[in-house]
C-alpha positions, -999 to +999 in steps of 0.1 A: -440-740-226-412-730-205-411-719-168-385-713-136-395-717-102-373-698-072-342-692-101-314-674-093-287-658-108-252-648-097-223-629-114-194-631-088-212-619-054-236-603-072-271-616-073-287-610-106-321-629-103-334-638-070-359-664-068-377-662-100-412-680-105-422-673-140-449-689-170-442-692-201-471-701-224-476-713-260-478-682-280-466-654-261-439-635-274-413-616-240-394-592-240-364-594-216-361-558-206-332-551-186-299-525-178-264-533-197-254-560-170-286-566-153-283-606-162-304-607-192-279-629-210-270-648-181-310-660-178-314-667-214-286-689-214-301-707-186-336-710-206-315-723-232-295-752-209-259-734-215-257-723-179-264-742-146-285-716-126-273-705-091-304-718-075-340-729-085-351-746-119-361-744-156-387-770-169-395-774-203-427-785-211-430-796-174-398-812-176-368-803-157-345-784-186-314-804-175-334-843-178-337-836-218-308-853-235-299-826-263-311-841-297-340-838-283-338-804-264-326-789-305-359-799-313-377-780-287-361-749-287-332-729-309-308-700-296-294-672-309-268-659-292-257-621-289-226-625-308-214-651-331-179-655-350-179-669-385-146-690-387-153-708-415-156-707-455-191-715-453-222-702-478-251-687-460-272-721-473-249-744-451-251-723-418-286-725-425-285-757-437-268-767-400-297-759-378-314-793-395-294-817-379-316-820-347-337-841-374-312-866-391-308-890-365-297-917-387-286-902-418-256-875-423-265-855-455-293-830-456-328-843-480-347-820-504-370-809-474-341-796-453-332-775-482-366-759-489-372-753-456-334-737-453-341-716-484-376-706-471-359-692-438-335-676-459-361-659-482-385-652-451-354-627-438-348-614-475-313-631-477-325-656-506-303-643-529-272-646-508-279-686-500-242-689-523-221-663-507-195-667-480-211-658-447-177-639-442-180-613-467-218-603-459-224-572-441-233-575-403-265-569-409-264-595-433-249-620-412-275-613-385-304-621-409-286-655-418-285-663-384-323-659-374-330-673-404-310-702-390-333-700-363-361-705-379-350-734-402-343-754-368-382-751-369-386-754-327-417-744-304-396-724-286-377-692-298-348-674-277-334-644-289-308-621-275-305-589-295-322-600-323-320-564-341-282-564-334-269-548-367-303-547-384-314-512-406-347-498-396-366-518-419-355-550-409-354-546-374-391-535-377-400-564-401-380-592-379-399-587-351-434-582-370-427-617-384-418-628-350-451-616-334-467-634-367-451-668-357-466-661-320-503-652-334-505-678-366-482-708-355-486-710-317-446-707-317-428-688-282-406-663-287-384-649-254-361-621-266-338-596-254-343-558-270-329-528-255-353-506-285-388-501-261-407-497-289-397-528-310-405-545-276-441-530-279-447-535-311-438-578-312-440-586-275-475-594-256-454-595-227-426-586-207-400-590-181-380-566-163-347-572-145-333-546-123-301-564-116-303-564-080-323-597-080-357-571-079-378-584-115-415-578-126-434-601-150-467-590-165-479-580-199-469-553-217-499-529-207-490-534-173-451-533-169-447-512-199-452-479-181-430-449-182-429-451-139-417-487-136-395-483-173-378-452-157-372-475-124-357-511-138-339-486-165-319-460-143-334-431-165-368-415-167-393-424-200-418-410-213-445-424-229-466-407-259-499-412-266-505-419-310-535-434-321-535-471-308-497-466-305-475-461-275-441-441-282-415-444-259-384-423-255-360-412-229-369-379-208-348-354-197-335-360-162-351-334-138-321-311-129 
């Protein structure tokens, strides 16, 4: 679906990514695991064509990310940003309503299937009932469910995520990324995210990538770079892993003194 081949990342003289070759493939769901600063954003901004990388290349569907012209590109993946600011008077509907216009092409106003299909995103994030209401006076919480269900009303293979549980309760952190995972498994969708929770990045992702922020990274599924050795290592802090059922519990350990 989406793949880089010798990418790096810079921040000032820093080098954030160094020469990443990663594969992407229809399905997966990753989980961009990463230190405060360790250029998490900075590469999903690249996936998403909003930053030229400092070396390397993104394709898309085997085609270099910077060739698509950007109707196009809308159609093949959406992006939710970290933060967002609401300037304007707008309902939740019409910001939903706004990730269809990838599909107009010749016509301005949105049809009758733009508006199921917004509604239906809105429902799917249990923000149906707030389709009227100025996205200004929802909650944060509430404004974060409008905008994955945004997301999904742009309807695109491709999925990227950063923070998606930013200002969600317990419940709907945990049921986002269970119907993320769902889209993976039943609709052959690809989800890349950003999560700083371990264990909502167990339960949704089947794989993940570390970034250490040094230009060091580590690719592999989430059996196999999910361990509480290489977790303690990429996240400057020991973890430890617990053992319940088929479930893996992660938490921070106390630092040896």
């Amino acid at each position: 679906m989406i793949g880089t081949r010798e990418l790096t990342l810079k921040a000032g003289a820093r080098t954030l990514v160094r020469q990443l070759d990663w594969e992407v493939a229809p399905g997966e769901c990753w989980c961009i695991i990463g230190r405060n600063g360790a250029g998490k954003s900075t590469l999903m901004r690249v996936l998403a064509g909003l930053r030229v990388p400092d070396g390397g290349s993104v394709s898309l569907l085997g085609r270099d990310l910077s060739s698509w012209p950007l109707e196009q590109l809308a159609r093949q993946r959406a992006f939710l940003a970290q933060t967002r600011s609401d300037a304007f008077a707008y309902s939740a509907i019409a910001t939903v309503l706004a990730a269809r216009h990838p599909y107009h092409a010749s016509r301005y106003w949105e049809n009758s299937d733009d508006h199921a299909i917004a509604r239906s995103a809105l429902a799917s994030m249990e923000v149906a009932e707030l389709a009227e209401r100025d996205v200004r006076t929802l909650s944060g919480g509430e404004r974060q469910r409008v905008a994955i269900a945004a997301l999904l009303a742009q309807d695109t293979p491709l999925l990227l995520l950063d923070e998606p549980a930013n200002a969600l309760d317990l419940a709907h952190q945990s049921s986002t990324m269970r119907l993320l995972a769902r889209l993976c498994r039943e609709q052959g969708k690809t989800v890349i995210m950003i999560g700083h929770d371990l264990n909502l990045a167990y339960q949704a992702s089947s794989h993940a990538l570390l970034l250490m922020g040094d230009g060091d990274w580590l690719a592999g599924t989430v059996d196999q770079v999910m361990q509480a050795p290489i977790l303690g290592r990429y996240l400057g802090h020991p973890i430890e892993v617990i053992a319940h059922g088929a479930r893996r519990i992660f938490i921070a350990a106390e630092p040896a003194p």
